[in-house]
C-alpha positions, 0 to 999 in steps of 0.5 A: 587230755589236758583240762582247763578251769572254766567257770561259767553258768551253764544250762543242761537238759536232762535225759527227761526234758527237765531243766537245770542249772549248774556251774562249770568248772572245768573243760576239756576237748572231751568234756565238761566238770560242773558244779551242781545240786544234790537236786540236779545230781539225782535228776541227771542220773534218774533212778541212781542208774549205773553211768556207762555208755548207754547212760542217757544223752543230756544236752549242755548249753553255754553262753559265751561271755562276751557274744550276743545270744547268738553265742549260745553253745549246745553240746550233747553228752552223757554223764560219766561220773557224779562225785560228792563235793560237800552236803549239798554240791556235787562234781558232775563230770560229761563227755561230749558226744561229738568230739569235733563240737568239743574241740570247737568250743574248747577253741572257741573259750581259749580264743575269748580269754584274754589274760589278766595281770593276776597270777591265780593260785587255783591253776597253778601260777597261770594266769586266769582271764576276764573270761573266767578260762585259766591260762599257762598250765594244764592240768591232767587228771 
């Protein structure tokens, strides 16, 4: 499924309640790439568990740029994979529990991006928009 770079705060819930702070960087109609902590990697996969299919459900909530509170998106997934990026960074990747919530809010980022003039390196000639959404290539993983 083609991912798009997004680039928004994001709110997660962990598995225990607990509360973290992170930076998306990716989306696609399955799930959500985030930038986090070393901190919140450890507190999303509690006890350095094994990340499969019964790894524990978090909640990932999203304000969309551009609404009110009541822009507020909250999706429910589960961590697949927690990748190294540097020191203290880390490339958390979730899948989303309800594709149909996925696809409308993939939907829903895509309808809010609105092209800018500037060609954007980072995705490949696209354009990126003021929402932070690049446009004009996919990128497959």
């Amino acid at each position: 499924m083609p991912r798009f770079p997004f680039r928004w705060p994001v709110e997660v819930r962990g598995p225990r309640g607990e509360r973290f702070f992170a930076r998306s960087s990716e989306i696609s109609g399955r799930g959500i790439g985030m930038v986090v902590d070393h901190l919140t990697a450890v507190g999303l996969a509690p006890g350095g568990t094994v990340l499969g299919p019964h790894t524990p459900v978090i909640d990932v909530q999203l304000q969309v740029p551009g609404e009110d509170t009541g822009g507020d998106i909250r999706l429910e997934g589960r961590v697949r994979h927690i990748r190294r990026l540097s020191q203290q960074q880390y490339l958390v990747g979730v899948n989303f529990i309800d594709p149909d919530a996925a696809l409308q809010l993939l939907q829903r980022v895509r309808a809010r991006a609105a092209p800018s003039p500037q060609p954007s390196p980072a995705s490949g000639g696209g354009r990126v928009s003021s929402s932070g959404v690049a446009q004009g290539r996919d990128s497959l993983c």
